[in-house]
C-alpha positions, 0 to 999 in steps of 0.5 A: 111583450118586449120584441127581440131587440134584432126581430125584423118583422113586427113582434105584435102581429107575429104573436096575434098570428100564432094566437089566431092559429091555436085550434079549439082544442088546444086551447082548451087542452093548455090549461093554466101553460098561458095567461089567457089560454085555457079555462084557468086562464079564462078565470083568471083574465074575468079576475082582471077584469078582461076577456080571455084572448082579447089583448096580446100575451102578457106573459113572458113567451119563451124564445122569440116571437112566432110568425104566422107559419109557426116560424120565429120571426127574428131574421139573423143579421148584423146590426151594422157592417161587420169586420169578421164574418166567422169566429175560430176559437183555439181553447186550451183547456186546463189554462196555460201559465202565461208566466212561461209563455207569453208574460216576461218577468225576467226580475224574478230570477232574482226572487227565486224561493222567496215569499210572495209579498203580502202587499202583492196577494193582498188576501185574495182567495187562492185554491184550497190546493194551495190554501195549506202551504206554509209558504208561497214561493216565487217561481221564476220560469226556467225557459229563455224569452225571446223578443220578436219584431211586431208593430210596437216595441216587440214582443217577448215570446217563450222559447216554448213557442218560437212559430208563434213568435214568428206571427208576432206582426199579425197578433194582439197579445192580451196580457191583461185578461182577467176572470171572476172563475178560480176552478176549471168547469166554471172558469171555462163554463163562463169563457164559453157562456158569459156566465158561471152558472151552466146551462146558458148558451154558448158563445158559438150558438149566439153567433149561430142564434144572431148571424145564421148560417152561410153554408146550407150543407154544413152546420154554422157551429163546428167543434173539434177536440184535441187530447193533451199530454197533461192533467186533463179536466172533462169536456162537457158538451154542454160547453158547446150547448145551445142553452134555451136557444133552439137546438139547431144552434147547438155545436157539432162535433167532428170526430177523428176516425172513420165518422167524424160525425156519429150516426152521419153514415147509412148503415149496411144495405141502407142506399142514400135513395133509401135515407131519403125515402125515410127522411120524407116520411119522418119529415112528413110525421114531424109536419103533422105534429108541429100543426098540432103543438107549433112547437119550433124545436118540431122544425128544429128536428127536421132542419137537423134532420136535412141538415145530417142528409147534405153532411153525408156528402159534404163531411167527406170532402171536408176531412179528404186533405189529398187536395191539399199541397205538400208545402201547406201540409208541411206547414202544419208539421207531421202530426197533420197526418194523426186525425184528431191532432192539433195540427189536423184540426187548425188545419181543417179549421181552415178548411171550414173557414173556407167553406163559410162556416161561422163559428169553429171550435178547437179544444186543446186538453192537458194544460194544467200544470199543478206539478211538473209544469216545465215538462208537461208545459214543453209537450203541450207546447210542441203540439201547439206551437207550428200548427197555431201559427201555420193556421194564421199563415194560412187564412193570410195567403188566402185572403181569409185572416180580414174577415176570420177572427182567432183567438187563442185563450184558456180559462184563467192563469197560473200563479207566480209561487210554486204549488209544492215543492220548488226547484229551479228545473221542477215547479207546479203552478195553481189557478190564478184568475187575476191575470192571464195572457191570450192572443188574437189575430185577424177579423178587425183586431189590430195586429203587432200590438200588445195590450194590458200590463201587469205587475213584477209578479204577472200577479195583479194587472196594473194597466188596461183590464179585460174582463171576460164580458168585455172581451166577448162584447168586443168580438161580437162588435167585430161582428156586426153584432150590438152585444146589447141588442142580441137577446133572447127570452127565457124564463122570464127575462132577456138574457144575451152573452154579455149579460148586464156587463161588457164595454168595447175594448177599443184598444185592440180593434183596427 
């Protein structure tokens, strides 16, 4: 049995412990769960010539070991000294054109309507929303760039997103960012996940999984969605889903409206003494039924369950901005006050850094532009733009930005030709995995820097790649977490975030 590479206690005597505390008749009533467990497995352990139970488990046990009280015995903690304690991850769901916003490539006014070259695409596939045009034609951006002071040479901003610009000395622009996904769910599946196939836990829950929680009356993984005005792909909460992880690790989505958490509030007549009453006896049920199955998603329930009981009074507070001041509401625009907005969101993103929550998830819908991208791009932009920027203000004046790690990115990129027809004022742009920009800030990422370069046509990267494994890999490092020491056992192997893949990119850490 290999050991969870981070478990604290011994994996052996932890597994000899939950052994010891099967009763007779669980142990007769598994049949064939276990290798040596059960009467199939009696005769198959008198096949291999040993006796039933006398040696540990060798089949692979799902999930980490268990201590002798039933719980894991994996205690979360870094691996080494973190730089960041927390994560807050603004996802722009739909992938934004880095050609119009972040990747300036003022050559190509001159190749308006010509024929992507050959050379450059070099047969890589494309979407088959694309795959049937006769021509591909270059499509220069029509926004102005402007070049803002950071810590290198300066860096090149869309006129689209002025504020952002203005942080330009906190941030690392990513240009260099690329993925092996060329459709929506699997691209923002393996962003999310490390991997195209669903079903495998997020990136929220690993660090939920690995570094546990540092606010008992709030849950470590928080989520909240913004609707664009664009073309907007589904949102599934598998996306936000603890995979095999144990279901504590699972994100919790705050809502805009009266319940930002659904079934929160007690219902008419029912008194917080009442809710408590109800909880001890369920509490109680679920005691009795974990004796009897040692099964930890049991105890999973009942922490969810005391969990939702602290939230009753906590989510209130979290989501009341009458304490907040005119000057900081201010910063964060008029939409501050539309719950569910981008703005209302950075700003309670904040809010839960505040409050020592780990990982905070921020998904902005409407970011696929397939047609009349400069339109749709300029109202996507507005709704982002000053609130993005003010969160990264903000989390500085408080002393938050060294140990709050943001990032800003969406699944893939957009294409340098135009899908469709092509004006100057009117264009659309396809899926382009090859290179896309993203942004970081805080949280051991070195700021004012921009990293990775790629080619007259933002078409293919020629300095500098960053895979997605090496970008969740970096993150993790900063931290504290070794990328290839937190795994978990599932299904007959160790799987982790980065699966087989990932390298630091030192070039972007302080």
């Amino acid at each position: 049995m290999r050991k969870n590479s981070n478990t604290s206690g011994a994996s052996a005597d932890g597994l000899e412990e939950y052994l010891l505390n099967l009763t007779r008749r669980r142990f007769f009533g598994s049949v064939g769960t276990t290798l040596g467990a059960g009467l199939g497995g009696m005769a198959l352990s008198q096949l291999f010539g040993r006796e039933a139970g006398a040696s540990p488990l060798r089949a692979p046990m799902r999930g980490p070991v268990l201590g002798a009280d039933g719980a894991p015995a994996f205690t979360p903690a870094p691996n080494f000294s973190p730089k960041a304690k927390r994560v807050i991850y603004m996802h722009m769901e739909g992938a934004p054109s880095q050609l119009d916003l972040f990747d300036y490539k003022p050559q190509l006014q001159a190749r308006f309507n010509e024929d992507l070259p050959d050379s450059i695409r070099n047969g890589q596939r494309i979407t088959t929303m694309t795959s049937g045009q006769s021509r591909f034609p270059v499509a220069p951006t029509k926004f102005r760039f402007d070049k803002y002071e950071n810590n290198e040479d300066g860096l090149w901003v869309s006129e689209l997103m002025p504020n952002t610009g203005g942080i330009a000395k906190e941030i690392c622009m990513i240009n260099s960012m690329h993925t092996q996904a060329i459709n929506h769910e699997p691209g923002i599946t393996f962003f999310q996940t490390g991997t195209e196939q669903p079903g495998r836990p997020s990136f929220g829950s690993w660090m939920s999984y690995g570094l546990g929680s540092m606010n008992s009356n709030l849950p470590a993984f928080v989520v909240m969605i913004t609707q664009g005005v664009g073309n907007m792909q589904a949102l599934s909460a598998r996306f936000w889903g603890s995979g095999f992880l144990p279901s504590e690790h699972q994100g919790c989505r705050l809502r805009s409206g009266r319940d930002p958490v659904l079934s929160l509030r007690d219902p008419d007549g029912v008194t917080r003494e009442d809710r408590r009453r109800m909880l001890d006896l369920v509490d109680e049920l679920n005691e009795e039924e974990f004796k009897e199955s040692l099964d930890p998603e049991v105890r999973a329930r009942i922490a969810q369950h005391e969990m939702a009981y602290r939230m009753q009074m906590s989510v209130p507070e979290l989501t009341d901005f009458s304490d907040e001041t005119a000057e900081t509401l201010e910063m964060y625009g008029p939409d501050v006050h539309k719950p569910g907005s981008f703005a209302a969101n950075c700003l309670l993103a904040r809010r839960l850094a505040e409050r020592d929550v780990r990982f905070i998830q921020l998904y902005m819908r409407g970011w696929d532009q397939h047609g009349n991208l400069p339109s749709e791009l300029g109202a996507q932009a507005m709704a982002v733009d000053r609130a993005q920027a003010a969160l990264v203000k903000d989390l500085k004046r408080r002393g938050l930005l060294d140990e709050t790690l943001v990032l800003w990115a969406g699944e893939f990129g957009r294409t340098v030709y135009s899908q469709g027809a092509l004006a100057r004022d009117n264009y659309g742009r396809d899926h382009h995995p090859r290179c896309f920009s993203i942004w970081a800030a805080g949280g051991g990422i070195k700021p004012g820097v921009s990293w990775g370069k790629t080619d007259d046509y933002s078409y293919n990267i020629i300095e500098n790649p960053v895979e997605v494994h090496d970008l969740h890999a970096t993150l993790l490092h900063l931290l504290g977490v070794d990328h290839k020491k937190q795994v978990f056992r599932a299904q007959g192997r160790d799987f982790r975030l980065t699966d087989v893949k990932g390298e630091l990119v030192r070039g972007i850490m302080a």
